[in-house]
N, CA, C and O atoms as a CHARMM CRD file, in Angstrom:
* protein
*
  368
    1    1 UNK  N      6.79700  19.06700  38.33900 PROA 1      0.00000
    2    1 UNK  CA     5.62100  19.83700  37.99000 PROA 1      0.00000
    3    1 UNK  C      5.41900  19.84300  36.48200 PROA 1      0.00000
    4    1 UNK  O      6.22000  20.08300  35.57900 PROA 1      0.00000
    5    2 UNK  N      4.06100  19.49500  36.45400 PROA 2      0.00000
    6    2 UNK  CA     4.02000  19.78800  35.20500 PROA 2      0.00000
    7    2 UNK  C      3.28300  20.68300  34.44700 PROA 2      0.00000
    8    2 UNK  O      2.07300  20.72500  34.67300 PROA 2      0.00000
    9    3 UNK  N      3.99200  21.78400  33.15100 PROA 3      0.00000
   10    3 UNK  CA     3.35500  23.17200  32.99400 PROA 3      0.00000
   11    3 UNK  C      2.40400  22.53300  31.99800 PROA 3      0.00000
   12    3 UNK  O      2.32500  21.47000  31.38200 PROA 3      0.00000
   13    4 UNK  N      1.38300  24.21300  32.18000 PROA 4      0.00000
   14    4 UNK  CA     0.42500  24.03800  30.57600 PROA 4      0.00000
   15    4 UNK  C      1.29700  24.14900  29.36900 PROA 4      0.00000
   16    4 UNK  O      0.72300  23.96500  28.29600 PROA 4      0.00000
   17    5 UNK  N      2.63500  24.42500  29.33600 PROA 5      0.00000
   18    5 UNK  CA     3.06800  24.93300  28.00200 PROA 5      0.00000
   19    5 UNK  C      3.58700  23.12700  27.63800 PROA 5      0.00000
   20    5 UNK  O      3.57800  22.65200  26.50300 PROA 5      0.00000
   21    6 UNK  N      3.96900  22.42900  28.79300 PROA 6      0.00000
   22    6 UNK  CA     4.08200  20.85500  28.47500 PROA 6      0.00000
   23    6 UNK  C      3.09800  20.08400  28.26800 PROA 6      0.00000
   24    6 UNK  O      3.39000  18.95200  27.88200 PROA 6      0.00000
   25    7 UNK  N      1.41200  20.47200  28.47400 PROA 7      0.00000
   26    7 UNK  CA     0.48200  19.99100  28.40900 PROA 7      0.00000
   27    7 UNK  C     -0.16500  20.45800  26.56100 PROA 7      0.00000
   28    7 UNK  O     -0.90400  19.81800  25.81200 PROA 7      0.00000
   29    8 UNK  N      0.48000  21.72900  26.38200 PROA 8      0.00000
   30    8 UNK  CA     0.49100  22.39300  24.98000 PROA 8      0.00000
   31    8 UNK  C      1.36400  20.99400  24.45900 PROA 8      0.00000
   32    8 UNK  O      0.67000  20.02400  24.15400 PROA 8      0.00000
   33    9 UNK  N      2.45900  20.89800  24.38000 PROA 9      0.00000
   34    9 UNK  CA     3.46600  20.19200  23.54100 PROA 9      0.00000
   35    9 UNK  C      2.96700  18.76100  23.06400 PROA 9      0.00000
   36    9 UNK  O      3.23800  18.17400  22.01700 PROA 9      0.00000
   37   10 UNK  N      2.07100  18.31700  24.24600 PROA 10     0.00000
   38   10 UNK  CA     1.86100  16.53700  24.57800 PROA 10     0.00000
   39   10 UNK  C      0.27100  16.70700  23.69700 PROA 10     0.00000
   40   10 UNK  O     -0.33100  15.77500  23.16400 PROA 10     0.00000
   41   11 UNK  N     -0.07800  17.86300  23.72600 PROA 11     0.00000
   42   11 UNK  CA    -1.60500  18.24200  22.76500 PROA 11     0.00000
   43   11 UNK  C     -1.68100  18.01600  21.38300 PROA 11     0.00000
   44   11 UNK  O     -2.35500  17.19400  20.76300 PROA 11     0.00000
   45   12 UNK  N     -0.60900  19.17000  20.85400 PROA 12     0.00000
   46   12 UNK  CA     0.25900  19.01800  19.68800 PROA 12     0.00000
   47   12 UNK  C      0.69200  18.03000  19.07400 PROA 12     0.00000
   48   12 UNK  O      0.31500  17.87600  17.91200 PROA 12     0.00000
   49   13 UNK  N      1.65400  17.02900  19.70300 PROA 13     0.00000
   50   13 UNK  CA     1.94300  15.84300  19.18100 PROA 13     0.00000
   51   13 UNK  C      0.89900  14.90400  18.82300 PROA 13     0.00000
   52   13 UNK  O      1.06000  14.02100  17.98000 PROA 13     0.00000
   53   14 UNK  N     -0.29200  15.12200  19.54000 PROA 14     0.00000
   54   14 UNK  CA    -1.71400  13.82400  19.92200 PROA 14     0.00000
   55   14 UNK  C     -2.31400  14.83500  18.63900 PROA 14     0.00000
   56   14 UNK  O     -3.31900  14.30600  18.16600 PROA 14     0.00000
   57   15 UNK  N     -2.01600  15.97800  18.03700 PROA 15     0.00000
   58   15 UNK  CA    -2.91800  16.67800  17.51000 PROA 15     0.00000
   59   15 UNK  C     -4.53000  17.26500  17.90300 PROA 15     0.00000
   60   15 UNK  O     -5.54400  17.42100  17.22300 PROA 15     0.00000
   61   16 UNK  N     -4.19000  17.50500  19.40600 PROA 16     0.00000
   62   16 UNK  CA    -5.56400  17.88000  19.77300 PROA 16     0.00000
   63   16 UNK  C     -5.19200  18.99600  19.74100 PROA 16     0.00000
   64   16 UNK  O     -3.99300  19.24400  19.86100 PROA 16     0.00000
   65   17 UNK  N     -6.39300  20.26100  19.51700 PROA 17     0.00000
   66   17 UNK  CA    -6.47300  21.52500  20.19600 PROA 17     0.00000
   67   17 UNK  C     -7.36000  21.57300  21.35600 PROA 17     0.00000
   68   17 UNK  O     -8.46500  21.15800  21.70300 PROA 17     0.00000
   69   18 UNK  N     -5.78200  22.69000  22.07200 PROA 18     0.00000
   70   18 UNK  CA    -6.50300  22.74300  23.82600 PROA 18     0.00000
   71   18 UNK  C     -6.74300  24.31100  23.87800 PROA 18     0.00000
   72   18 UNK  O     -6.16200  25.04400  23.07800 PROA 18     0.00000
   73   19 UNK  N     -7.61400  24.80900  24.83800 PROA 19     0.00000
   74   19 UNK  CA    -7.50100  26.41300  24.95700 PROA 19     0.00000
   75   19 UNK  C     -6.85600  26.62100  26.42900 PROA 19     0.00000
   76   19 UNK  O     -6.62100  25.82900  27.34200 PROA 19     0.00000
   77   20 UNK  N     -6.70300  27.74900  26.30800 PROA 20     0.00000
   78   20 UNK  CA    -5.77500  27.95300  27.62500 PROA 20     0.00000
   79   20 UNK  C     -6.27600  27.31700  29.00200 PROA 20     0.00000
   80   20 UNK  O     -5.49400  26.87800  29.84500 PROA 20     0.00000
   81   21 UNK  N     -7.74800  27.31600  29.14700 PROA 21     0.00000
   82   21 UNK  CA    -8.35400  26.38900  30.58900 PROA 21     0.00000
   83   21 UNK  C     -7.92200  25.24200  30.23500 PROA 21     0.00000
   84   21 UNK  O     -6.77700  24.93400  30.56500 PROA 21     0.00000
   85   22 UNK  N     -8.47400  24.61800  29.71600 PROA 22     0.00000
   86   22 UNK  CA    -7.81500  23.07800  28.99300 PROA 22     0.00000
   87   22 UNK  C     -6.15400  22.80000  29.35500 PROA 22     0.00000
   88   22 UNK  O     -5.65900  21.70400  29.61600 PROA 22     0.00000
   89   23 UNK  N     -5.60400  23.83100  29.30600 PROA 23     0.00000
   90   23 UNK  CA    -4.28700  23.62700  29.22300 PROA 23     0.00000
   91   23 UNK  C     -3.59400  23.24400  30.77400 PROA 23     0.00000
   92   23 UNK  O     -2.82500  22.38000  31.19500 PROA 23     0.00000
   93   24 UNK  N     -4.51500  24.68900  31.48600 PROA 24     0.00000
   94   24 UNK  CA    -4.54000  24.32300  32.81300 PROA 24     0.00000
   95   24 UNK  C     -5.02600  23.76200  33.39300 PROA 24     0.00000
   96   24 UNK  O     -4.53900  23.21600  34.38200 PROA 24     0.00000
   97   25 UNK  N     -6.25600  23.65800  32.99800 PROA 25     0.00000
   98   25 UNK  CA    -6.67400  22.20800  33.99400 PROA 25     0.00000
   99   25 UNK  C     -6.05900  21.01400  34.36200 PROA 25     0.00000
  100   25 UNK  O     -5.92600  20.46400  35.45500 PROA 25     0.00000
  101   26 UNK  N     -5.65200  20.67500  33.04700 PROA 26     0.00000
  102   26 UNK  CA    -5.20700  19.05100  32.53100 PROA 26     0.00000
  103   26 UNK  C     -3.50700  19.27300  33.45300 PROA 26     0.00000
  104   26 UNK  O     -3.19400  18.39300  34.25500 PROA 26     0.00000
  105   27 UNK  N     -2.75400  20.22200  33.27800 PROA 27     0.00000
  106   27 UNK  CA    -1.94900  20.40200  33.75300 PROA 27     0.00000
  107   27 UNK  C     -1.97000  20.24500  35.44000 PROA 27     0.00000
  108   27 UNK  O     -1.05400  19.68500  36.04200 PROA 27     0.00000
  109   28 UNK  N     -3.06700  20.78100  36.05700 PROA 28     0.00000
  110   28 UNK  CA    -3.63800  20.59000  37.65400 PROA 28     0.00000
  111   28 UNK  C     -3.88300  19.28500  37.63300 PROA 28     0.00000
  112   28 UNK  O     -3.84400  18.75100  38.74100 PROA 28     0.00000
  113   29 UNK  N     -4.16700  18.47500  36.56100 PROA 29     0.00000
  114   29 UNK  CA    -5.08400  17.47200  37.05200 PROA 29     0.00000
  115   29 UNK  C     -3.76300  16.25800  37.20500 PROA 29     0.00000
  116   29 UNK  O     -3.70800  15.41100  38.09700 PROA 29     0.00000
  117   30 UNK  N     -2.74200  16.44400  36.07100 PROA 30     0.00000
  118   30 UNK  CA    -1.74100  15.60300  35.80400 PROA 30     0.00000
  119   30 UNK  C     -0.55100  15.87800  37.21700 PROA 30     0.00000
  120   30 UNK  O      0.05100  14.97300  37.79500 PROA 30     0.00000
  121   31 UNK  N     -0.47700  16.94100  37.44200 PROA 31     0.00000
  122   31 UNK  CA     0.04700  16.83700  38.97500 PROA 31     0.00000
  123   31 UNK  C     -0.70100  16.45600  39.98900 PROA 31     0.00000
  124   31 UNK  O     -0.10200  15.63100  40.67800 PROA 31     0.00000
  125   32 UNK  N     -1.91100  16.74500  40.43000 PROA 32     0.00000
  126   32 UNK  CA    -2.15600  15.72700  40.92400 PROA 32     0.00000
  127   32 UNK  C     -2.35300  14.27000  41.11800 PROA 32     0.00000
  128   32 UNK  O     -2.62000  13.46400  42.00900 PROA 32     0.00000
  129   33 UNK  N     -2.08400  14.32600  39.81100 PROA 33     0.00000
  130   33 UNK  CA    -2.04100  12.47900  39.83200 PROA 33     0.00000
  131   33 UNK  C     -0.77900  12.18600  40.29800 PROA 33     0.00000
  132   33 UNK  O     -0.57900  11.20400  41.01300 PROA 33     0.00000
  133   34 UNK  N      0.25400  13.08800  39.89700 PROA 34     0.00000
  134   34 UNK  CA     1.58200  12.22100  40.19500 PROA 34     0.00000
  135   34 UNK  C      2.08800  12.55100  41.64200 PROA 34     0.00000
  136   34 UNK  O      3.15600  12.14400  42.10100 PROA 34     0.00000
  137   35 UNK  N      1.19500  13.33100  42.29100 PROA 35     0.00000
  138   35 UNK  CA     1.44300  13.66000  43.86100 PROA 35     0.00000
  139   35 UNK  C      0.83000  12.60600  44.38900 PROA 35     0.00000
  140   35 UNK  O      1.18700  12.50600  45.56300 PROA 35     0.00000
  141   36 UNK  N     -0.11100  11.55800  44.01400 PROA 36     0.00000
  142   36 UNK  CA    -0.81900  10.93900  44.48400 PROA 36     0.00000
  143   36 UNK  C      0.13100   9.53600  44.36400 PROA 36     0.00000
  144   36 UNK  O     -0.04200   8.51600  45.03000 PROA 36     0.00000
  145   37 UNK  N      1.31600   9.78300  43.20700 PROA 37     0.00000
  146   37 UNK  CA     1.94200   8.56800  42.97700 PROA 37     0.00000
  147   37 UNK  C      2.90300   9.00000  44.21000 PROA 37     0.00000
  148   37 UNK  O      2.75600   8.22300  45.15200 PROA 37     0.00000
  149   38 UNK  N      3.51700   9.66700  44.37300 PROA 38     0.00000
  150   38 UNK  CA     3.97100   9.89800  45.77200 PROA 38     0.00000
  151   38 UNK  C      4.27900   9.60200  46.73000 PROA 38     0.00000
  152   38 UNK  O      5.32300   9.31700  47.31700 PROA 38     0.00000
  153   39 UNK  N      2.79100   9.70900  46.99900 PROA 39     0.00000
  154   39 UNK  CA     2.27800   9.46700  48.39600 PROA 39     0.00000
  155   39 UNK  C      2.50300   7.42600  48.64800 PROA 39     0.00000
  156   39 UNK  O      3.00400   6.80400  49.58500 PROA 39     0.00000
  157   40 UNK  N      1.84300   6.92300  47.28400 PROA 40     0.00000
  158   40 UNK  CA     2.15300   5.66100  46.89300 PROA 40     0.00000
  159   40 UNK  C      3.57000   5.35600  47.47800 PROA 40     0.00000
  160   40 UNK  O      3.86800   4.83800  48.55400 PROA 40     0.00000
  161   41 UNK  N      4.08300   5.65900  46.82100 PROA 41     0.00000
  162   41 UNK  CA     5.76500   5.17700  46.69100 PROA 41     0.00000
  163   41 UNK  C      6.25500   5.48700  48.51000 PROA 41     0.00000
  164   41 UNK  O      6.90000   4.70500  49.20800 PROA 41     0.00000
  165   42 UNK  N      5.84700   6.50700  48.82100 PROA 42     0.00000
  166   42 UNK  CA     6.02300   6.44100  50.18500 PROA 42     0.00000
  167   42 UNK  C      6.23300   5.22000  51.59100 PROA 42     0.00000
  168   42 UNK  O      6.88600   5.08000  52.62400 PROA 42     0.00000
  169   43 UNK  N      5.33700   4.62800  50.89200 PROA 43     0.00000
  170   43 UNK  CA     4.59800   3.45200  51.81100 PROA 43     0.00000
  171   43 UNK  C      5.52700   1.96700  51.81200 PROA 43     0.00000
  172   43 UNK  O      5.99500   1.38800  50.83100 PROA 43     0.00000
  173   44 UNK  N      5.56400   1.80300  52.42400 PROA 44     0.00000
  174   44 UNK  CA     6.96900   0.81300  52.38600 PROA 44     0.00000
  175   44 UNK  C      5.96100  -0.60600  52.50100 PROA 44     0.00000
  176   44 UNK  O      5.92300  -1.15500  53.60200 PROA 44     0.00000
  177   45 UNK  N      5.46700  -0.96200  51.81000 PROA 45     0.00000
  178   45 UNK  CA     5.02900  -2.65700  51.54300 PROA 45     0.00000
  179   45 UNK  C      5.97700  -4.34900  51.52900 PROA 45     0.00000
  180   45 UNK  O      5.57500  -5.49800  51.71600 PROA 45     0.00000
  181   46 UNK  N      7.00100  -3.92700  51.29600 PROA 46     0.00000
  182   46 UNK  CA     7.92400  -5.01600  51.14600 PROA 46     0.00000
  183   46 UNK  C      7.50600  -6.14300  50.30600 PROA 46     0.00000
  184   46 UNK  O      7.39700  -7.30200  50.70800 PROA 46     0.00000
  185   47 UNK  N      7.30800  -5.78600  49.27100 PROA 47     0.00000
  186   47 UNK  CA     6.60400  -6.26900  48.13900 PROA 47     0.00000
  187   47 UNK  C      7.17400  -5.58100  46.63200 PROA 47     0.00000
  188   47 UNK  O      7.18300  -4.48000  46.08300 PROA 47     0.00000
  189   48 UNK  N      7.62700  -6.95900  46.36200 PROA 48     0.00000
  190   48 UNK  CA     8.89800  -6.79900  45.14500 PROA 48     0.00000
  191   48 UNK  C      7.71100  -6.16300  44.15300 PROA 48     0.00000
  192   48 UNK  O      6.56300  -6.60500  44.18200 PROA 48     0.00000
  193   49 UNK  N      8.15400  -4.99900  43.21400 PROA 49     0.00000
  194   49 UNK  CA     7.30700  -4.51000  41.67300 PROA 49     0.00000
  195   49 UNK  C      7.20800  -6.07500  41.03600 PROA 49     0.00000
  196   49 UNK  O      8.08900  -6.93300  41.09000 PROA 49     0.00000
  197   50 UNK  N      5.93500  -6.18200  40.44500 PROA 50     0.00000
  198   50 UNK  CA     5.30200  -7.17900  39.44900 PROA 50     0.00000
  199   50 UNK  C      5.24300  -5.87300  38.43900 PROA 50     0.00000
  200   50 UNK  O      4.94900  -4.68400  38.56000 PROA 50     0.00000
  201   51 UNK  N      5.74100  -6.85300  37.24600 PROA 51     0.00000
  202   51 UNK  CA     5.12100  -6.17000  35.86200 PROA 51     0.00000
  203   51 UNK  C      4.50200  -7.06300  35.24600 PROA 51     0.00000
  204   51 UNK  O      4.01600  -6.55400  34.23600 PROA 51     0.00000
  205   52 UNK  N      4.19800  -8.40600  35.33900 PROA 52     0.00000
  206   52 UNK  CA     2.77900  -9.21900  35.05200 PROA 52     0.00000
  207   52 UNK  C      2.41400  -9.63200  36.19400 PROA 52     0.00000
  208   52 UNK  O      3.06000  -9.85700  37.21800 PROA 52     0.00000
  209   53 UNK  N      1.03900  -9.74100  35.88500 PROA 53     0.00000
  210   53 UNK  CA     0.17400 -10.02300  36.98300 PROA 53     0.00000
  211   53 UNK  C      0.78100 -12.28100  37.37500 PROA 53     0.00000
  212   53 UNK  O      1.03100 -12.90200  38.40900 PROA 53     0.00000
  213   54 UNK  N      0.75700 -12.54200  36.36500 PROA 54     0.00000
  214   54 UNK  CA     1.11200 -13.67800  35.77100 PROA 54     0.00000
  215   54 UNK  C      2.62200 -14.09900  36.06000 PROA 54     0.00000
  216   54 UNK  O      3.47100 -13.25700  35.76900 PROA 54     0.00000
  217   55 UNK  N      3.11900 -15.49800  36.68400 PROA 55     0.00000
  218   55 UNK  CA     4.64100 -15.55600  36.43500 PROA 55     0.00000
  219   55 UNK  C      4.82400 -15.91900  35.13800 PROA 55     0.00000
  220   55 UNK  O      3.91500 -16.74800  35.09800 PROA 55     0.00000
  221   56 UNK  N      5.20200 -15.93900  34.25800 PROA 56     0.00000
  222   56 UNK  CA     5.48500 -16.01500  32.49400 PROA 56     0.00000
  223   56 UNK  C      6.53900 -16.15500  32.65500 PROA 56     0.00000
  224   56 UNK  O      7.28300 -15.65900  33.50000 PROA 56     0.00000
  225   57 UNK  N      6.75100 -16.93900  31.76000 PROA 57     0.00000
  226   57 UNK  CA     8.19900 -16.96600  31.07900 PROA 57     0.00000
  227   57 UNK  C      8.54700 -18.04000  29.59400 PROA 57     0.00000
  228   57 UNK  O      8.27500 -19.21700  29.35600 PROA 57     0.00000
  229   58 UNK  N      9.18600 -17.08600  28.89500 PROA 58     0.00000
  230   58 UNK  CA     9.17300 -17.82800  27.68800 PROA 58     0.00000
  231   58 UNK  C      9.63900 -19.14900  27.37700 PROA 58     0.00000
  232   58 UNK  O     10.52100 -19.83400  27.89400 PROA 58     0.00000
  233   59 UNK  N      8.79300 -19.37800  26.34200 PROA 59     0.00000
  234   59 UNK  CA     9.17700 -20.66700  26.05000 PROA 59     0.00000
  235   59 UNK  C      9.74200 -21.02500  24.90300 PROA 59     0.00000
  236   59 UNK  O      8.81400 -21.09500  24.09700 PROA 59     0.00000
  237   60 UNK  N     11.01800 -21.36400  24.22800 PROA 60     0.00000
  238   60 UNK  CA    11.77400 -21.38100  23.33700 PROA 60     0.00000
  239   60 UNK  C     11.43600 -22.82300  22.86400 PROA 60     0.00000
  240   60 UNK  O     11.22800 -23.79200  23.59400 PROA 60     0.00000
  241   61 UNK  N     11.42300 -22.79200  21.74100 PROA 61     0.00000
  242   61 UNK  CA    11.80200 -24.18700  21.03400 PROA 61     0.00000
  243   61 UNK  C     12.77000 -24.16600  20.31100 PROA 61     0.00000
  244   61 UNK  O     12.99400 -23.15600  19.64500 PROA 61     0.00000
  245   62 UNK  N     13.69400 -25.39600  20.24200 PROA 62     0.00000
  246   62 UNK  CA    14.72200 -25.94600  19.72000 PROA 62     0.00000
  247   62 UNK  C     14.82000 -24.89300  17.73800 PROA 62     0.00000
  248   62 UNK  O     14.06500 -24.98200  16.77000 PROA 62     0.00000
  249   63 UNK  N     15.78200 -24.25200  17.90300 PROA 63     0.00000
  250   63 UNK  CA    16.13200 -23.52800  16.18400 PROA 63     0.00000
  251   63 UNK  C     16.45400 -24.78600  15.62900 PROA 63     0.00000
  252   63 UNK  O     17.45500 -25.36000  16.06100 PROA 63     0.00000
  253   64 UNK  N     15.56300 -25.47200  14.47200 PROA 64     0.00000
  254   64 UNK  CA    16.15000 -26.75600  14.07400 PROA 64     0.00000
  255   64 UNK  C     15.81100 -26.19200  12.33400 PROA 64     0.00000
  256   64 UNK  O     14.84500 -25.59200  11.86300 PROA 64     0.00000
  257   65 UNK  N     16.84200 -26.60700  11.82900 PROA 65     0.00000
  258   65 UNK  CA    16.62100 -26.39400  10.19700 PROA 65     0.00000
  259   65 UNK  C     15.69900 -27.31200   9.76800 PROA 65     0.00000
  260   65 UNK  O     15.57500 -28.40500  10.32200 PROA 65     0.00000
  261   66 UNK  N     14.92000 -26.89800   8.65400 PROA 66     0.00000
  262   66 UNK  CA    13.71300 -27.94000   8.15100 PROA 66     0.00000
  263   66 UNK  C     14.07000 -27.55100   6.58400 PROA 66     0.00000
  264   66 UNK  O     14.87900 -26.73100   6.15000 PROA 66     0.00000
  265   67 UNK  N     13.07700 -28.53000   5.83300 PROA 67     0.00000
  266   67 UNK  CA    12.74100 -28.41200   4.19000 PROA 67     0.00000
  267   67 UNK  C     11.57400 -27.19500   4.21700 PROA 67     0.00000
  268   67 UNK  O     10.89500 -27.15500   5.24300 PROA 67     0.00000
  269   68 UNK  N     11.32000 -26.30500   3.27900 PROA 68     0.00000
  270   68 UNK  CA    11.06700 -25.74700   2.49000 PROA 68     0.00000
  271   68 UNK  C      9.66600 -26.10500   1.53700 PROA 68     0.00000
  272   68 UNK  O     10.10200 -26.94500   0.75000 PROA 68     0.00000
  273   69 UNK  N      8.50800 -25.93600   1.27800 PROA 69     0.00000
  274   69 UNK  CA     7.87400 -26.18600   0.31400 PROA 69     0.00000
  275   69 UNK  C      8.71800 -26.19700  -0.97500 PROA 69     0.00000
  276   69 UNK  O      9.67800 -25.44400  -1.13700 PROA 69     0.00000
  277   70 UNK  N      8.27800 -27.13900  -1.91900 PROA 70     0.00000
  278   70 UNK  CA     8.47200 -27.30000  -3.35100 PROA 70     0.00000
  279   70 UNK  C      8.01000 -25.83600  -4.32300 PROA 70     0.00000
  280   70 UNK  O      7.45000 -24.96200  -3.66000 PROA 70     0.00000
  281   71 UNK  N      8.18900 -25.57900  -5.62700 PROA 71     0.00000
  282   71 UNK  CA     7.93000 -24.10700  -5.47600 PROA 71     0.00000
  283   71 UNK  C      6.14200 -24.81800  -6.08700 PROA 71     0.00000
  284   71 UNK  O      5.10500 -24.18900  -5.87600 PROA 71     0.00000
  285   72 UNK  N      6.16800 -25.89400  -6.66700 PROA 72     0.00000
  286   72 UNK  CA     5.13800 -26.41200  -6.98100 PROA 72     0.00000
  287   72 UNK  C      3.70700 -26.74000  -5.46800 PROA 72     0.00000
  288   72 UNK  O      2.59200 -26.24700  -5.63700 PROA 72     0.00000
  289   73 UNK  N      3.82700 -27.07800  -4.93700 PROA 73     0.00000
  290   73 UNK  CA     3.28400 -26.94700  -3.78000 PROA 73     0.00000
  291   73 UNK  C      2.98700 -25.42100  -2.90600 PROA 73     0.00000
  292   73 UNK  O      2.06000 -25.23000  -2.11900 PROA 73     0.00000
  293   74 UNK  N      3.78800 -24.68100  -3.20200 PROA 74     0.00000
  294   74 UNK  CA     4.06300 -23.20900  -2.84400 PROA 74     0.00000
  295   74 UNK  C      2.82100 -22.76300  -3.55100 PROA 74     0.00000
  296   74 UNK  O      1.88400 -22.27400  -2.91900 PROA 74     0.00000
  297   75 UNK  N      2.78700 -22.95900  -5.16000 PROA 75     0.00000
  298   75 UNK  CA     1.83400 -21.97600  -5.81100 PROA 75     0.00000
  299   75 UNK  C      0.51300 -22.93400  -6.27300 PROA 75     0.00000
  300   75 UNK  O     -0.16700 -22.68600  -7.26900 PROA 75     0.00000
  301   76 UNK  N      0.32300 -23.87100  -5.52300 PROA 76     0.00000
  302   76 UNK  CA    -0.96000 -24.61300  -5.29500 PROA 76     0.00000
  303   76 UNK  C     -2.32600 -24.00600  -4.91000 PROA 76     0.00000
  304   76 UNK  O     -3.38600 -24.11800  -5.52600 PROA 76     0.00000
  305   77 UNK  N     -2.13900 -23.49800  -4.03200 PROA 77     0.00000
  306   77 UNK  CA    -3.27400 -22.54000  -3.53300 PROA 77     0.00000
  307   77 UNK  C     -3.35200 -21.27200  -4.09900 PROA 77     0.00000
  308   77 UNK  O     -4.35800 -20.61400  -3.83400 PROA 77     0.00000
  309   78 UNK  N     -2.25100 -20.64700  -5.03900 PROA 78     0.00000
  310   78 UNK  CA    -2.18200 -19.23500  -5.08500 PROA 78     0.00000
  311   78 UNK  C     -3.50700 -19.61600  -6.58400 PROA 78     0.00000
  312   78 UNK  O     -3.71600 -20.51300  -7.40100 PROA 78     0.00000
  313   79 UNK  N     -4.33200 -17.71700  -6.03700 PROA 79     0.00000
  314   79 UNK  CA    -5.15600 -17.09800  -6.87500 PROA 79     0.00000
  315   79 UNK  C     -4.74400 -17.67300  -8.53800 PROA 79     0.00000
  316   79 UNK  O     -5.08500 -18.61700  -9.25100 PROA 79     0.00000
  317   80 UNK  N     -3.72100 -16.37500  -8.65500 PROA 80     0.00000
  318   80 UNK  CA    -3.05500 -16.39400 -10.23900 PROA 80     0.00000
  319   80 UNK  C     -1.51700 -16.92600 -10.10600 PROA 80     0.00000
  320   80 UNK  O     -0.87200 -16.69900  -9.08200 PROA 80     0.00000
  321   81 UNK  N     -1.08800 -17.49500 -10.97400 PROA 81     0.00000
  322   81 UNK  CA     0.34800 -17.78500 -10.88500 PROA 81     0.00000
  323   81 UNK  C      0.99700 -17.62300 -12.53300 PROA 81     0.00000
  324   81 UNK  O      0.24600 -17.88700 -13.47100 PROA 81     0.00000
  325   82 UNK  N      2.31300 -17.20900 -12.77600 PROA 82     0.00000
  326   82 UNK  CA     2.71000 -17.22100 -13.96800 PROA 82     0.00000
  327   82 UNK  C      4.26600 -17.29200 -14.31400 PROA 82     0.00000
  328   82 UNK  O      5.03000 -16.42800 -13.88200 PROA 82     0.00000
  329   83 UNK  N      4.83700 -18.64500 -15.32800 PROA 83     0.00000
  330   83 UNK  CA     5.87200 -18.66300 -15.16400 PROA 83     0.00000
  331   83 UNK  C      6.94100 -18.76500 -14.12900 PROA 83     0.00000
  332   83 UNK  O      8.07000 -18.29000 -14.01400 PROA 83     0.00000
  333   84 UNK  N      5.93300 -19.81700 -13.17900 PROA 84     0.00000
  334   84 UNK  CA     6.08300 -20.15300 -12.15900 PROA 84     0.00000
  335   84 UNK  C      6.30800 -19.69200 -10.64500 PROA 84     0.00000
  336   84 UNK  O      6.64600 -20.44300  -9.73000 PROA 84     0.00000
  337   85 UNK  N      6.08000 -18.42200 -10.55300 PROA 85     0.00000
  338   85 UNK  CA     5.89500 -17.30500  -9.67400 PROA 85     0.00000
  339   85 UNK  C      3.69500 -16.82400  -9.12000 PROA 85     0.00000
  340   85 UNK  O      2.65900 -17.44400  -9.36100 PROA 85     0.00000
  341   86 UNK  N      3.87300 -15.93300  -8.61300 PROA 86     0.00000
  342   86 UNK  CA     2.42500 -15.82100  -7.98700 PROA 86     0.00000
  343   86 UNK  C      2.62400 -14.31800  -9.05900 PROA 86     0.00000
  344   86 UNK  O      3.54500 -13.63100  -9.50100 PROA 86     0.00000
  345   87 UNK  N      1.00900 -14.37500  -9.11300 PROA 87     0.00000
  346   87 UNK  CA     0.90500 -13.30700 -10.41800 PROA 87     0.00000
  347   87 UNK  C     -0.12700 -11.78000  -9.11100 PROA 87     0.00000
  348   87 UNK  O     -1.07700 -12.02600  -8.36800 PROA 87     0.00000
  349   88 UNK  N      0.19500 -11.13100  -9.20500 PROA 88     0.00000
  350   88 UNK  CA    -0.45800 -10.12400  -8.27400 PROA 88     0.00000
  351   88 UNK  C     -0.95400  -8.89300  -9.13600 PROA 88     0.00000
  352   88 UNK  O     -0.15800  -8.53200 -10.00200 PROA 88     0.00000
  353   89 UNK  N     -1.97200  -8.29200  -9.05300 PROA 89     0.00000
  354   89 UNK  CA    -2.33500  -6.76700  -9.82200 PROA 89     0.00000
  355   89 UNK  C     -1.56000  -6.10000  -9.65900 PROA 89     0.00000
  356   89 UNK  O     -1.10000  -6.02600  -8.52000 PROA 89     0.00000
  357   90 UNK  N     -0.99200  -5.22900 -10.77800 PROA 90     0.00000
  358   90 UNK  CA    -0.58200  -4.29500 -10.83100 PROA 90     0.00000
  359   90 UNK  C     -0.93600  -3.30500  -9.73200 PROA 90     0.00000
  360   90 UNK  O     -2.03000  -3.38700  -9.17300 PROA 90     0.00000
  361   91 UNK  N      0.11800  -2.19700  -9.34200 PROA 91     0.00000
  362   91 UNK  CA    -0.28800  -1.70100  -8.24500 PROA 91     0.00000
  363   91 UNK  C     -0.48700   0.21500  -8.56600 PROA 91     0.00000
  364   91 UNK  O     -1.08000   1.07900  -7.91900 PROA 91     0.00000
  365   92 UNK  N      0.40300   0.27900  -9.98700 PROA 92     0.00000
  366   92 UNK  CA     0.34600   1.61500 -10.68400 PROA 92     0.00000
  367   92 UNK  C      0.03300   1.39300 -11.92400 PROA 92     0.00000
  368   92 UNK  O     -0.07700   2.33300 -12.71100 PROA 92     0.00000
C-alpha cells in the first residue's frame, strides 16, 4: 500500500507541491495501479519476461592498440592554439 505521506516524500524529491487531496488521490490512484499489476502477474502465460522488444546483443570489436594523432595534426583544426597547445577563454 501505498500512503499519502509516501506520495508527500516522492512530491518533495520531484519538488512538486501537493495538498492533502492531491496527496490522496495520487496515493488511490498508485494502488490501484499496482493491484492491477496483480491481477497481471496472476495469469500464468508461459511466456519468458522480454526486456527488449528486439533480440540485441552486443557487438564488441577487437581492443587493438593504434597511433595517436601528431600533436601537429591535433591542433590543425583548432580555433586558437599557443605554444603548441589549444588556446581556450579564460573562464574567471
Amino acid at each position: 500500500m501505498i500512503t499519502p505521506d509516501q506520495v508527500e516524500h516522492v512530491g518533495r524529491l520531484a519538488r512538486i507541491k501537493l495538498s492533502g487531496d492531491e496527496k490522496k488521490r495520487y496515493a488511490e490512484q498508485l494502488n490501484d495501479i499496482l493491484d492491477y499489476f496483480e491481477k497481471i502477474d496472476e495469469l500464468e502465460t508461459d511466456v519468458e519476461p522480454t526486456y527488449h522488444v528486439l533480440a540485441l546483443h552486443n557487438v564488441f570489436r577487437e581492443d587493438a592498440a593504434s597511433g595517436s594523432l601528431k600533436q601537429v595534426e591535433a591542433l590543425a583544426n583548432a580555433p586558437k592554439e599557443k605554444d603548441g597547445y589549444f588556446k581556450a577563454p579564460r573562464i574567471m
